[in-house]
C-alpha positions in Angstrom: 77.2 94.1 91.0 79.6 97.0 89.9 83.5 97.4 91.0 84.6 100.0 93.1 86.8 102.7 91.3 89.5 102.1 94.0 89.5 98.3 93.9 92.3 97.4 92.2 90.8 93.9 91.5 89.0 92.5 88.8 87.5 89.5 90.8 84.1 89.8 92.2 83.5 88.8 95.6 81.1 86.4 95.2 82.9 84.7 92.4 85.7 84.2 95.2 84.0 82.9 98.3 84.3 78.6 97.7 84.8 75.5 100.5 88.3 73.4 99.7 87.3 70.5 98.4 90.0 68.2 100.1 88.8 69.5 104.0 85.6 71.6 103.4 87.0 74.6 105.2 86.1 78.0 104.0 88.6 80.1 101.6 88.5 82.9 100.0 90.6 83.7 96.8 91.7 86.4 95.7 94.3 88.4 93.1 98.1 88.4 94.5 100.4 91.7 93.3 101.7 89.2 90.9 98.2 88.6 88.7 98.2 85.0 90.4 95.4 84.2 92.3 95.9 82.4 96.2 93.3 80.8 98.4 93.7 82.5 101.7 92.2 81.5 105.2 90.0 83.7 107.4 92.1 86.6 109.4 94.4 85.4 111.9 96.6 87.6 114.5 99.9 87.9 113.0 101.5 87.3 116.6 101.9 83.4 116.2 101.9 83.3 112.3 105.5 82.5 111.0 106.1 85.8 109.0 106.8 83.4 105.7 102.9 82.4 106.0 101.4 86.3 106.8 99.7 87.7 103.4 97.6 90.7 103.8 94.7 92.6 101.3 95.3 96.1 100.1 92.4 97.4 97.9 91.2 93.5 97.1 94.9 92.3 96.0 96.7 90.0 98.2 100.7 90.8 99.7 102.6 89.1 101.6 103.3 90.1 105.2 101.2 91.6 108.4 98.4 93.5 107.7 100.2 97.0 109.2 97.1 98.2 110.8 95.6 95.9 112.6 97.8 93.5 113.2 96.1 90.9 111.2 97.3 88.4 108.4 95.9 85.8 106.1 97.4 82.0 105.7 97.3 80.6 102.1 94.6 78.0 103.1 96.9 75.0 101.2 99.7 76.0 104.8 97.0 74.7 106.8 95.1 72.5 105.9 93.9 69.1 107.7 93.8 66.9 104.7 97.6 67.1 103.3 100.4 66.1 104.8 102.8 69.0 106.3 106.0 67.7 106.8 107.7 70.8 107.7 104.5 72.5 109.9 105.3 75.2 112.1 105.1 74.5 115.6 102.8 77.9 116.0 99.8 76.6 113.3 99.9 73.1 114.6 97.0 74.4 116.7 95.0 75.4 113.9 95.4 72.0 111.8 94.5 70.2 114.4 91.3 72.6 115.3 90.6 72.2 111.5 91.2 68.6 111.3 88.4 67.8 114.1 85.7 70.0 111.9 86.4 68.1 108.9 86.4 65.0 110.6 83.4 66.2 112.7 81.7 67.3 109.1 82.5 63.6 108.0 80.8 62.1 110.6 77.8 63.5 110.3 77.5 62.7 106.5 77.5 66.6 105.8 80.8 66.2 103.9 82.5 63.5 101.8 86.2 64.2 101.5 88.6 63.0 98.5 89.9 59.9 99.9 93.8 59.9 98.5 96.7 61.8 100.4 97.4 65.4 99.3 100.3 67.3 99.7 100.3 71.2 100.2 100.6 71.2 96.4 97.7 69.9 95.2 95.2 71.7 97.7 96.9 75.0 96.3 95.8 74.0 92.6 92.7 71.4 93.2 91.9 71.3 89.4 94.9 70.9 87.2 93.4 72.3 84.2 91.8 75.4 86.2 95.2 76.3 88.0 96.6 76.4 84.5 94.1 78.5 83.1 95.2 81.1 85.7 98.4 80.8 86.3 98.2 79.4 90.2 101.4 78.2 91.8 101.6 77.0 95.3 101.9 80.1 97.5 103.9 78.5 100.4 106.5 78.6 97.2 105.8 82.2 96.3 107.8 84.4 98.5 
């Protein structure tokens, strides 16, 4: 594997791809502009995304905000998902929880996934490991903007 002259990122790809280990979705993580790392969803259309929750990649590094040409954002996966509590949930993602709570529940189920069984809060799914999030300097990214 070799970086890309342009990539503006030291992370490799592979390295970032991972499953949340409180809901089993899929995240990606990747480099914000401020040397932080986040755990970001799949792309989403922007249209419905509360502007506070839209990040976007650029060369491999995350921003916040729309992505300006396709019309396409990010969610920081620890906004969305099913297995902490969101007090304050925008009425536009309640959808998506919801959608993502049935999967996990659904992966549960089958015995193909064995969630943590205490209550998180957005916090904790954005830094899972306490000693890793120190290592790199993760803060919650609902926080960050």
């Amino acid at each position: 594997m070799h970086l890309h002259r342009s990539n503006q990122t030291r992370l490799l790809r592979r390295l970032a791809a991972d499953r949340c280990k409180y809901c089993d979705t899929p995240i990606e993580w990747f480099e914000r502009y401020d040397s932080l790392r986040i755990p970001l969803s799949p792309e989403f259309p922007a249209g419905p995304v509360p502007q506070r929750m839209q990040w976007h990649l650029a060369k491999g590094v995350a921003y916040p905000g729309r992505d300006p040409f396709t019309g396409y954002c990010r969610i920081p996966h620890p906004a969305i998902c099913p297995a902490a509590e969101h007090p304050d949930l925008p009425e536009e993602l309640q959808d998506v929880v919801a959608r993502l709570a049935v999967r996990m529940r659904g992966r549960i189920d089958r015995g193909e996934f064995a969630p943590y069984i205490e209550p998180v809060i957005e916090e904790q799914v954005a830094s899972p490991d306490p000693d890793e999030a120190s290592k790199y300097g993760m803060s919650s990214p609902t926080t960050a903007h």
